[in-house]
N, C-alpha and C positions, 0 to 999 in steps of 0.2 A: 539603460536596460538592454541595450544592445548585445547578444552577445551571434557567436558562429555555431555553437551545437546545445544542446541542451540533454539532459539525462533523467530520467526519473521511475523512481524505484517504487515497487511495494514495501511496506513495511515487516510485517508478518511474513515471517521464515526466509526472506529476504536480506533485511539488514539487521534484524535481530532472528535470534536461535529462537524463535516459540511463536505461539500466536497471542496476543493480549486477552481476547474474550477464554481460551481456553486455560490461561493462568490464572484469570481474574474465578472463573466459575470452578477451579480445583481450589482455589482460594477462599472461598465461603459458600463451597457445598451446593455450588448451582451445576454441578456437572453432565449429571442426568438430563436435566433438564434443558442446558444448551445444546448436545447432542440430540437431545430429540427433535428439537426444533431444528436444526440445519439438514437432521435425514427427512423430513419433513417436506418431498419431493414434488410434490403439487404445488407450493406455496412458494411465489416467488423471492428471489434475495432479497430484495427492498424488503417486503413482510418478514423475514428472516431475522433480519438485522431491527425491525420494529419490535418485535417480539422478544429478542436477545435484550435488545437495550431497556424493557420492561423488568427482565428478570433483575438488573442491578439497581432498581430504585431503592435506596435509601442510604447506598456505599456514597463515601465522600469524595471529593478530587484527590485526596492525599492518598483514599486506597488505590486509585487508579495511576497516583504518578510511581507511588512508591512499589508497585506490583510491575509494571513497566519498566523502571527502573531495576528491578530484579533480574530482568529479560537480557543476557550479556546480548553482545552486538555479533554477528557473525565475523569468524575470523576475518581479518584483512581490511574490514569496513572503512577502516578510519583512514588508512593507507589508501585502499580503492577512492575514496572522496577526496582526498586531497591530491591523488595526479590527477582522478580527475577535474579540479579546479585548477589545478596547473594548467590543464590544457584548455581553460577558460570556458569550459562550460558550465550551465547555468544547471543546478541541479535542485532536487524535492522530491518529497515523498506525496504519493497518491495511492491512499491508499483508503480501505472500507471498512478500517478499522475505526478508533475515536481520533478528532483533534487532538483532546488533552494528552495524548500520550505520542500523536504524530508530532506535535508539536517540541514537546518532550525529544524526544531521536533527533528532531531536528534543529534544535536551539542546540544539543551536544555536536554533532555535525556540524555546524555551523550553514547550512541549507538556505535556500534562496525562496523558494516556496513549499507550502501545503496545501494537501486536499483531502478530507477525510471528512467522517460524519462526527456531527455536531451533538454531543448528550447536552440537554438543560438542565443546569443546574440552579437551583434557589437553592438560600443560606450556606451552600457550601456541598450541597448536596444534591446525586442526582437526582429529579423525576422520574425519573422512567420512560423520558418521553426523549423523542431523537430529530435531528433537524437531518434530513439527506439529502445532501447537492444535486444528485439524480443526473442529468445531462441525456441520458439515452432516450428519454424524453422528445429530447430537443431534435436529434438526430436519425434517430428511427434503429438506433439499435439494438441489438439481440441480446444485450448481456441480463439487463432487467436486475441491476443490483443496487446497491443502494450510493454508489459511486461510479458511474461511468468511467473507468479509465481512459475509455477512448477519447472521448467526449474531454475531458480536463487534460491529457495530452494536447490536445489540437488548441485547447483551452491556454495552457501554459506555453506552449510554444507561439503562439499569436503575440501574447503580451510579451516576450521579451524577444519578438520580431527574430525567429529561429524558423528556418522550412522545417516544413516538414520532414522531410528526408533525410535532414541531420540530427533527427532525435534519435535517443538510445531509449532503451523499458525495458528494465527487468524486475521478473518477477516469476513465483513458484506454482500458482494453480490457475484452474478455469478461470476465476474472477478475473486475470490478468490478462486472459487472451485477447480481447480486444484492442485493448493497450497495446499489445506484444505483435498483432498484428498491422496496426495503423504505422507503429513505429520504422522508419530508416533502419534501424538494427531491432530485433526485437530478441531478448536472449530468454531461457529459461536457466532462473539456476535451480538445480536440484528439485526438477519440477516432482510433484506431488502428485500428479494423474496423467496421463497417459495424451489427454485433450493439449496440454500444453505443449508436450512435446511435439507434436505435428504442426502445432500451429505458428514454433516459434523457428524464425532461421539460424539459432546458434542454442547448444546446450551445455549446462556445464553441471558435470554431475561430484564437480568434488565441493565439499562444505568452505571453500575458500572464494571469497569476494575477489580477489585479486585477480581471479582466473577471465574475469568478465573484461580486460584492458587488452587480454589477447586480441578479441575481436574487436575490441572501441580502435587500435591502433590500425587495422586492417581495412577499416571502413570508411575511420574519415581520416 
């Protein structure tokens, strides 16, 4: 489990072109209504994400792999992962989307870990109900989402014995700042709000994966 750096990516708009919740709800007409709920600025991201994952109770596993699946990969991805597994870092996704479709990215990937929120399913099918690893919890942080990034960074980096200061985290919005900021290198690609850009030390504003080795080469 040893390894010398470690990387770890968002998923949504990151290493694929889209976001899962907003394909899944143009996909069976839950559009409105996911958007209402995330402008929904009183109610914290955990509630967000409890509420979202209600709106899909009764879709299968197969809508969620097969709609995921749809989602192409951002250009260079598969390139961008494999130098950097050349250069023997440990790499995953963490992200506050679902497992069943991080998991998904990351079995094609070929990925060393996962972090995302957990939908229950019976018979095959969701609940509506959602299992969230939370972490910010534990650590007293600000993010209040339903995936501490920070928190499963420091997480993931412990168990495959990586300092801290050799991780990389990239990722496109708020939810990723903390992450972005705990991190040794913390990049924004193509960030989405303005919060991320301040917050991260490297940006990359072209739709190409591959642009993120500029800094990984510079750093460690």
């Amino acid at each position: 489990m040893l390894s010398s750096n470690l990387a770890a990516f968002d998923m949504d708009g990151t290493l694929v072109q889209g976001r899962l919740v907003f394909a899944l709800a143009d996909r069976f007409d839950l559009s409105d209504k996911v958007r209402s709920i995330q402008s929904h600025r009183l109610m914290a991201g955990h509630e967000q994400t409890k509420a979202i994952a209600a709106l899909f109770a009764g879709l299968t596993t197969k809508d969620l792999e097969s709609t995921i699946a749809s989602i192409p990969f951002t250009k260079n991805c598969e390139r961008t992962i494999a130098a950097l597994k050349d250069r023997g870092y440990k790499i995953g996704i963490i992200s506050d989307s679902y497992t069943i479709a991080a998991g998904f990215v990351a079995d094609r990937l070929n990925l060393d870990f996962v972090m995302a929120n957990k939908l229950q399913i019976f018979n095959g099918k969701i609940t509506g109900k959602v299992d969230m690893p939370l972490g910010w919890d534990r650590i007293g942080c600000y993010c209040k989402i339903s995936v501490c990034k920070r928190y499963h960074l420091e997480k993931s980096a412990d168990y495959f014995c990586v300092p801290i200061e050799n991780t990389l985290a990239v990722g496109d919005t708020k939810s990723d700042i903390c992450m972005i900021q705990r991190a040794g290198v913390g990049i924004a690609f193509m960030p989405k709000d303005e919060e991320i850009k301040k917050a991260s030390d490297k940006i990359v504003n072209e739709p190409d994966l591959l642009k993120v080795l500029n800094f990984v080469n510079k750093a460690f």
